[in-house]
Backbone as CSV, one residue per row, in Angstrom:
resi,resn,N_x,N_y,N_z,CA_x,CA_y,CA_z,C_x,C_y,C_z
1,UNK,-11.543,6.683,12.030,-11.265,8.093,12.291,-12.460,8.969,11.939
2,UNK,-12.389,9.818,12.688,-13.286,11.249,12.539,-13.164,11.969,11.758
3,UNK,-14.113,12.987,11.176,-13.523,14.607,10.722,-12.548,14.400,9.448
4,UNK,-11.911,15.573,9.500,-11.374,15.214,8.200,-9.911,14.517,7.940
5,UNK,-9.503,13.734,7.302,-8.391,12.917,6.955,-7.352,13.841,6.207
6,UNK,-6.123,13.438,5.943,-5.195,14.374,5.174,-4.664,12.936,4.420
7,UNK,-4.725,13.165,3.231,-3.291,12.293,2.339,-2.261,12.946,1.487
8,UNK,-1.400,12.894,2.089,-0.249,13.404,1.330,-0.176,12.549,-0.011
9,UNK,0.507,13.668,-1.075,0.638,13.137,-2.187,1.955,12.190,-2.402
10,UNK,2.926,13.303,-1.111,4.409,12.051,-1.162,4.396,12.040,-0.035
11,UNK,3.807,10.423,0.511,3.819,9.530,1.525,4.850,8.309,1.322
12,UNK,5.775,8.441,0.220,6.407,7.133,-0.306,7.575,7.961,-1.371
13,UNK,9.106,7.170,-1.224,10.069,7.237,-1.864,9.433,8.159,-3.477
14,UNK,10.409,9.002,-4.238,10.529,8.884,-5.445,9.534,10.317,-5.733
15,UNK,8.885,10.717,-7.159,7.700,11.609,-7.442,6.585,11.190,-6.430
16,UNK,6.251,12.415,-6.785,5.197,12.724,-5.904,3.650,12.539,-6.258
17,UNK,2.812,11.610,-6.082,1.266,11.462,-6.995,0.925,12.736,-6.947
18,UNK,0.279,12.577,-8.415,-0.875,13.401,-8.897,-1.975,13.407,-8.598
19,UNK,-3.124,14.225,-7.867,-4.544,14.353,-7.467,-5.171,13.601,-8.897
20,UNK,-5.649,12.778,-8.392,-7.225,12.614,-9.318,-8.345,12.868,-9.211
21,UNK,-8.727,13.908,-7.965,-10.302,14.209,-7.241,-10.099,15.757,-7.427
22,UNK,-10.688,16.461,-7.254,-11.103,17.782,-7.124,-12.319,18.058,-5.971
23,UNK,-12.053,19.434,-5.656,-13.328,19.669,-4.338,-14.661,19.353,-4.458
24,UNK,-14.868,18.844,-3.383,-16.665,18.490,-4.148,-16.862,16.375,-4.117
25,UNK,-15.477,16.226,-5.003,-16.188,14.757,-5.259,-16.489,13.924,-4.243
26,UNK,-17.386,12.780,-4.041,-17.372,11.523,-3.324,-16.327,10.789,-3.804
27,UNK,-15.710,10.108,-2.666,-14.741,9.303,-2.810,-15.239,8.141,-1.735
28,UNK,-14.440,7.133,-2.690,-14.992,5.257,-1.945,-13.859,5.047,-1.354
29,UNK,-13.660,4.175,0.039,-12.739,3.405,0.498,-12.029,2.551,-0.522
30,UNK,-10.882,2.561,-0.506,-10.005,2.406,-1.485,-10.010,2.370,-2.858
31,UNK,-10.604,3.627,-3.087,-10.485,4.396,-4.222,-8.743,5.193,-4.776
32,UNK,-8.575,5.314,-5.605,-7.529,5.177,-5.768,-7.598,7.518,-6.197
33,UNK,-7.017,8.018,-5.244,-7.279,9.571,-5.546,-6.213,10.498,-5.962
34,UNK,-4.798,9.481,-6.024,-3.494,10.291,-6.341,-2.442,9.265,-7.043
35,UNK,-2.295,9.475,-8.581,-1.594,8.671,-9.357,-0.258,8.914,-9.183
36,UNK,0.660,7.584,-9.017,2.308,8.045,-9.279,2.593,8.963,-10.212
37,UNK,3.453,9.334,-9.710,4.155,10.440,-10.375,5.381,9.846,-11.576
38,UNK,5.655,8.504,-11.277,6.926,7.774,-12.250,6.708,5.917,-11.841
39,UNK,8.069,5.715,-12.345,8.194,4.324,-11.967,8.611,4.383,-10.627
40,UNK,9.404,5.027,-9.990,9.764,5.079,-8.586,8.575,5.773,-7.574
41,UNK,7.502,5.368,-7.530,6.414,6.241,-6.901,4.997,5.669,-6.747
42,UNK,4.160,6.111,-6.244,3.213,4.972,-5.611,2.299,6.206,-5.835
43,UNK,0.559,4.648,-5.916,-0.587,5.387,-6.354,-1.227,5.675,-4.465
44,UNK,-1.750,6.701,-4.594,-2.328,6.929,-3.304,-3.824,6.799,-3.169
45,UNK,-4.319,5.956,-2.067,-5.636,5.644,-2.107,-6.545,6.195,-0.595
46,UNK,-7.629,5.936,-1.125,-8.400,6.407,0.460,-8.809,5.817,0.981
47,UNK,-8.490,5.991,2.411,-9.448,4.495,3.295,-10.579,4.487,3.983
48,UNK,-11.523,6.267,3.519,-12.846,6.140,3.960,-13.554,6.650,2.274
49,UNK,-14.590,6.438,2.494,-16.061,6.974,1.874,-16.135,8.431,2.330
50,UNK,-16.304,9.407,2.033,-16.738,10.882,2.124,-16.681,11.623,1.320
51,UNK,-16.110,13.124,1.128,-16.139,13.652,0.315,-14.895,14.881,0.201
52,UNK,-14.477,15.148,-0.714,-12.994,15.758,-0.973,-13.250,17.122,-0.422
53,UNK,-12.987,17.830,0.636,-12.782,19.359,1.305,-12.169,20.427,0.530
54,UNK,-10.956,19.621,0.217,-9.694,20.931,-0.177,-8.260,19.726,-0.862
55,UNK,-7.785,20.327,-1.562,-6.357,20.236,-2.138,-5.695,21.071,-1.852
56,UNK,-4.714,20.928,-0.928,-4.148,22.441,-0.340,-2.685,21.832,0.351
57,UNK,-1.616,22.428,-0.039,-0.121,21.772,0.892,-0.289,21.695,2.702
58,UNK,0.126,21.029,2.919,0.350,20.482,4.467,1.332,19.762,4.613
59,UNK,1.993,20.787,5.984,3.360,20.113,6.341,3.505,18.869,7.056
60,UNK,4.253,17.711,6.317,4.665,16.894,6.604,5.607,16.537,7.758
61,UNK,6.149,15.191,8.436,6.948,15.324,9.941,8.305,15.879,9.142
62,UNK,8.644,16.278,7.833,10.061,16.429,7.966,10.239,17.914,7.499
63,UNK,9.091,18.425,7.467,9.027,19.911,7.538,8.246,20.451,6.356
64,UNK,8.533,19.483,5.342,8.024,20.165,3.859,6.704,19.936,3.505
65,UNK,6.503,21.198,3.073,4.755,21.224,2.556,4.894,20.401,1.236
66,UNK,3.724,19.607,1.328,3.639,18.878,-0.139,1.914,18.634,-0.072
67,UNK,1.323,18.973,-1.889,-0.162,19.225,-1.662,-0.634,17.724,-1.103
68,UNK,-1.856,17.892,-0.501,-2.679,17.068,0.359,-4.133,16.877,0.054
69,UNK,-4.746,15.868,-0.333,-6.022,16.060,-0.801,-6.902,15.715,0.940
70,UNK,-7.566,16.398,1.416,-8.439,16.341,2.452,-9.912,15.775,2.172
71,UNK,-10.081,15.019,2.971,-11.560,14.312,2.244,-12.237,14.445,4.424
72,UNK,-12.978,14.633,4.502,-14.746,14.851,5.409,-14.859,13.098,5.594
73,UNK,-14.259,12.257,6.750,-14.900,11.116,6.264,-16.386,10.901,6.601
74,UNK,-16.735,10.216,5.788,-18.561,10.049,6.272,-19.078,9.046,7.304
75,UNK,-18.190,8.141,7.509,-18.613,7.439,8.144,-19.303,6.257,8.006
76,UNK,-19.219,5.823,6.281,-20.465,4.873,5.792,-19.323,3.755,5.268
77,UNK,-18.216,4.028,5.424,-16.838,3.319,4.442,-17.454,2.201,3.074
78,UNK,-18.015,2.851,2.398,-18.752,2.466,1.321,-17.180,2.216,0.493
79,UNK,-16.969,0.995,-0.289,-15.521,0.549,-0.791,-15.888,0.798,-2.528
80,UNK,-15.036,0.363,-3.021,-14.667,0.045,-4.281,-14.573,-1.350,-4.341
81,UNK,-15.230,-1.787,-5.443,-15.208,-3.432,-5.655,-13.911,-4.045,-5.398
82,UNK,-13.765,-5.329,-5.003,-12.892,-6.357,-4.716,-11.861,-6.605,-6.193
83,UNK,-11.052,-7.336,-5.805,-10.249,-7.850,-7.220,-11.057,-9.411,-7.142
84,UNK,-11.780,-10.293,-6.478,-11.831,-11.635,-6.752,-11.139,-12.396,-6.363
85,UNK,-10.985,-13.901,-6.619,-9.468,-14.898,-5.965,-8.444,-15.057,-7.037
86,UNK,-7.243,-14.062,-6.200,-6.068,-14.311,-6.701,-5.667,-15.373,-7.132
87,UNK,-6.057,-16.663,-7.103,-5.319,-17.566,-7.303,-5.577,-17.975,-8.819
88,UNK,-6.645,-17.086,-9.427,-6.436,-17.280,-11.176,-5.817,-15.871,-11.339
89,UNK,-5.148,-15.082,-10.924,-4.454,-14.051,-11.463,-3.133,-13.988,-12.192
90,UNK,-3.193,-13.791,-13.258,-2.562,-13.726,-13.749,-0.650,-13.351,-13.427
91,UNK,0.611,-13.124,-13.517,1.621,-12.399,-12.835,1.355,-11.197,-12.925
92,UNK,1.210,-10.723,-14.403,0.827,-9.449,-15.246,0.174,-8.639,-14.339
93,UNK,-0.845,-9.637,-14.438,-2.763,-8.613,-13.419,-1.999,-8.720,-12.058
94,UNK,-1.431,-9.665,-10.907,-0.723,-9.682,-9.428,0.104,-8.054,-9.446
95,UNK,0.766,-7.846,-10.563,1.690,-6.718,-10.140,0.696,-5.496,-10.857
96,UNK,0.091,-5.586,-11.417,-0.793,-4.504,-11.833,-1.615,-3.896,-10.768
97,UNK,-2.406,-4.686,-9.673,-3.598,-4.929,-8.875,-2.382,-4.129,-7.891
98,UNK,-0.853,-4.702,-7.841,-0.502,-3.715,-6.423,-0.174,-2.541,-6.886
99,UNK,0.528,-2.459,-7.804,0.601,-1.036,-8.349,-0.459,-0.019,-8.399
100,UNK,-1.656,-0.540,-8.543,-2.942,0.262,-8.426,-3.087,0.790,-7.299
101,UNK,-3.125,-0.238,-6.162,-3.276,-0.590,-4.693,-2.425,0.799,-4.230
102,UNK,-1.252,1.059,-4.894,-0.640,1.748,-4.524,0.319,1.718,-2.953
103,UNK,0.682,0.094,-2.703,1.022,-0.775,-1.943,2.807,-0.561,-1.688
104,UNK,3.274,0.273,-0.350,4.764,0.258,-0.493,5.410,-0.225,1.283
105,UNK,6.940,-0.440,0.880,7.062,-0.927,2.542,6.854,-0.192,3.218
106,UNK,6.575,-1.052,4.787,6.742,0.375,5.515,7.640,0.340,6.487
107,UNK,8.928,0.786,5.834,10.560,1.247,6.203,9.989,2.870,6.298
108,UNK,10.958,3.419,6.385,10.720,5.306,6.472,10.699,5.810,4.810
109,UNK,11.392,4.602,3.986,11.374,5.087,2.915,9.959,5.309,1.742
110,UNK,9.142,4.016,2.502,8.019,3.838,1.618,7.754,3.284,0.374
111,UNK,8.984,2.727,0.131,9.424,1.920,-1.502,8.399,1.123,-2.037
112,UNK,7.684,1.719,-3.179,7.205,0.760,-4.196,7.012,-0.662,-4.508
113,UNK,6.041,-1.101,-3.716,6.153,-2.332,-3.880,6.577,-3.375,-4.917
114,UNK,5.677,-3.094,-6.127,5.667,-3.225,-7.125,6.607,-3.513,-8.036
115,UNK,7.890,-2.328,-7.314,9.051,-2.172,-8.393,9.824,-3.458,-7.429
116,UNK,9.397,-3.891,-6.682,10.153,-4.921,-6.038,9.751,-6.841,-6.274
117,UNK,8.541,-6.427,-6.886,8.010,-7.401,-7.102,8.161,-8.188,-9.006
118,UNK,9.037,-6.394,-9.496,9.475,-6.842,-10.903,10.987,-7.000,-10.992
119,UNK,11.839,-8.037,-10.737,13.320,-7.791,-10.951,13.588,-8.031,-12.067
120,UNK,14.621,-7.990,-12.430,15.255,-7.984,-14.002,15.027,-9.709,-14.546
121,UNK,15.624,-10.191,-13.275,15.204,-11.679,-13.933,14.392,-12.922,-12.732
122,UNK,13.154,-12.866,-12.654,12.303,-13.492,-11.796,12.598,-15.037,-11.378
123,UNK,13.156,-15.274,-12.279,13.795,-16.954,-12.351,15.069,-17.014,-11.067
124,UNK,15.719,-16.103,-11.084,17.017,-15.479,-10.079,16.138,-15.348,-8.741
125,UNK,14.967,-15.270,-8.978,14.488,-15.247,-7.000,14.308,-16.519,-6.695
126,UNK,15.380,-16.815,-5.284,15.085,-18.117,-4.739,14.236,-18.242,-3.584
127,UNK,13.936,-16.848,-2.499,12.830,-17.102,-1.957,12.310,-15.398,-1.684
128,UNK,11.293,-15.664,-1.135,10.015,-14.130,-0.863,10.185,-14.430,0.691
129,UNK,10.950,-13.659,1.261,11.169,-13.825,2.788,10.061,-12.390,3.555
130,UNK,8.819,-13.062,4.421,8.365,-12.244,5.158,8.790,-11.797,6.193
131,UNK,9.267,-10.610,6.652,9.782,-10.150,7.285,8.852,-9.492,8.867
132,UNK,8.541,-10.906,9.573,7.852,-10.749,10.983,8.943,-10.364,12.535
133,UNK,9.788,-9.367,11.984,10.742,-9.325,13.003,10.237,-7.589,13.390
134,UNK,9.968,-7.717,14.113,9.883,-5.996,14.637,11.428,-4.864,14.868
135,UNK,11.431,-4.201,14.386,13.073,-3.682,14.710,13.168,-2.550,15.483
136,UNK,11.847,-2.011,16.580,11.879,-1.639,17.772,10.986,-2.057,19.074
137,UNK,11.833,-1.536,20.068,11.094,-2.934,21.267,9.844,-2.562,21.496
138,UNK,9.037,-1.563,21.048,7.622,-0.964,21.309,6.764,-0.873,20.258
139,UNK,7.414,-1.767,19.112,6.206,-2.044,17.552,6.176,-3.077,18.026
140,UNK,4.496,-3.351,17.755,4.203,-4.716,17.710,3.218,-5.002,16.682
141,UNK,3.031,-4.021,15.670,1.649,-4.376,14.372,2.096,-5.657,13.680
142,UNK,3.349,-6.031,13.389,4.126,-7.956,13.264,4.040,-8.640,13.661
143,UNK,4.079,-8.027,14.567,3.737,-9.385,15.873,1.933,-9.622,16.074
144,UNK,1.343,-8.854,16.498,-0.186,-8.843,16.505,-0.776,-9.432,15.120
145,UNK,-0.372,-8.790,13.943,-0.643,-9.401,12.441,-0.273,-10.820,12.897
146,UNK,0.541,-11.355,12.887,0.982,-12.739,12.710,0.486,-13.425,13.734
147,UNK,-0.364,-12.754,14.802,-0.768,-13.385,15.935,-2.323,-13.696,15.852
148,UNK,-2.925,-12.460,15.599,-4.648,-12.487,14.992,-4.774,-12.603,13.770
149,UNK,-4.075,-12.213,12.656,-4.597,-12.672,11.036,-3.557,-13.439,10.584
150,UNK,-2.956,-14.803,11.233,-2.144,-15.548,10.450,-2.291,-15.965,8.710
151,UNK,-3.554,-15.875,8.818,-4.159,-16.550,7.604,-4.493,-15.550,5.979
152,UNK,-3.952,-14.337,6.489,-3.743,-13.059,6.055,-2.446,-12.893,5.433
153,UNK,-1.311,-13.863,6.376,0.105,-13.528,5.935,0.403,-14.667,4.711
154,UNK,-0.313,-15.639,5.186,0.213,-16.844,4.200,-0.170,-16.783,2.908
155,UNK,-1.956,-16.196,2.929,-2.272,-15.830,1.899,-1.811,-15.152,1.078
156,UNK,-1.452,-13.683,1.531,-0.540,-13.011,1.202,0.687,-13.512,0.046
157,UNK,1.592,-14.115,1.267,2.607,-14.678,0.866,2.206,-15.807,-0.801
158,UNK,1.420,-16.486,-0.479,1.437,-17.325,-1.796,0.643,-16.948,-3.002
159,UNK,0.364,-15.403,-2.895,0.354,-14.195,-4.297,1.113,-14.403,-4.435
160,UNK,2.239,-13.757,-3.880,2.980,-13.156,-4.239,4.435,-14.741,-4.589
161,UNK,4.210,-16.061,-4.261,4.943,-16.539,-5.044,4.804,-17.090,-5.853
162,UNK,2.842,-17.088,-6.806,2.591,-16.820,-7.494,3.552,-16.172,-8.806
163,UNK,4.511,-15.274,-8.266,4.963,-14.528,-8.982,6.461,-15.188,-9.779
164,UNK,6.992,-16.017,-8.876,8.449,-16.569,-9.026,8.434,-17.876,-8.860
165,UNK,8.246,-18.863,-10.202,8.406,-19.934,-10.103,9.247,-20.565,-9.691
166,UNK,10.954,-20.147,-9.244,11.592,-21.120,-8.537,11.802,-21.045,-7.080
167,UNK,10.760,-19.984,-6.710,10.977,-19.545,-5.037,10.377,-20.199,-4.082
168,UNK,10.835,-19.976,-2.647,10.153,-20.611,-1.962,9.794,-19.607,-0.737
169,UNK,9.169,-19.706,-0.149,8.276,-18.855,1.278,8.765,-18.802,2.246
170,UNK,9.210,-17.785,3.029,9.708,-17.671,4.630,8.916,-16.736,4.724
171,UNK,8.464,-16.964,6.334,7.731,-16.264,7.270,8.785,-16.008,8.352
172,UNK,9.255,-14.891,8.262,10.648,-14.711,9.499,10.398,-14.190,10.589
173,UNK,10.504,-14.780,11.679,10.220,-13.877,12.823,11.257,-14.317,13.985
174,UNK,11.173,-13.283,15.189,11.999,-13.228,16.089,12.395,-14.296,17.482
175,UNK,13.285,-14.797,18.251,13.113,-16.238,18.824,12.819,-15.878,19.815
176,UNK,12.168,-14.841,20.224,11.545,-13.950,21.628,9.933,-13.503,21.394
């Protein structure tokens, strides 16, 4: 994308993140620029390199103004360092790294990944079901993901059962 970007602070279920940038700063591709607001709430990150415009409310599709940090992208998508290979990560550091990530579904609700990835008792999960079913006839980012970055989902997937020693992996998708 061009010009300038908008991130809402509540793009996701629950409080609303807190700005961590002010006008003026450089900001890195997935830099992390708006902290949850609670446990029900997600960190908000940026997905270019540029520089912060304005903090100023902008109305959202459901009508309500909620503040927005605006960043100029530059065009150089200069990142923030990597996490390394998951596969010495710790559970602790796995749910920390998404919580940072600021990582939620994407239902309309936007739910916290994180808080889904901690249940009361982890031993009680019997499997981490990926959910490759599209649930309208004109999405296809599930279908295309699972078609060009297979190797993206599995990976994926075996973080995250990393997490639950008695679980097992589904990749679910549609018989059409």
């Amino acid at each position: 994308p061009k010009g300038e970007l908008v991130f809402p602070m509540s793009q996701h279920i629950g409080a609303p993140a807190k700005p961590l940038v002010a006008k003026g700063d450089r900001v890195l591709a997935g830099q992390k620029i708006g902290e949850a607001g609670g446990f029900i709430s997600a960190n908000v990150i940026c997905s270019v390199s540029g520089t912060v415009k304005a903090i100023e409310p902008r109305r959202m599709v459901n009508g309500a103004m909620v503040p927005s940090i605006i960043v100029e992208n530059d065009g150089e998508y200069e990142t923030v360092e990597g996490v390394g290979d998951p596969s010495t990560l710790s559970k602790e550091e796995i749910r920390s790294i998404v919580k940072e990530a600021g990582i939620v579904g994407l239902g309309g609700a936007g739910f916290p990944t994180h808080v889904k990835l901690t249940p009361k008792d982890e031993n009680a999960i019997d499997y981490v079901i990926v959910n490759g079913a599209e649930c309208e006839p004109y999405l296809t980012s599930d279908y295309r993901m699972l078609i060009e970055e297979p190797e993206k989902i599995v990976g994926g997937l075996k973080v995250i059962l990393q997490l639950f020693d008695n679980a097992k992996g589904v990749i679910a998708i549609e018989n059409n």
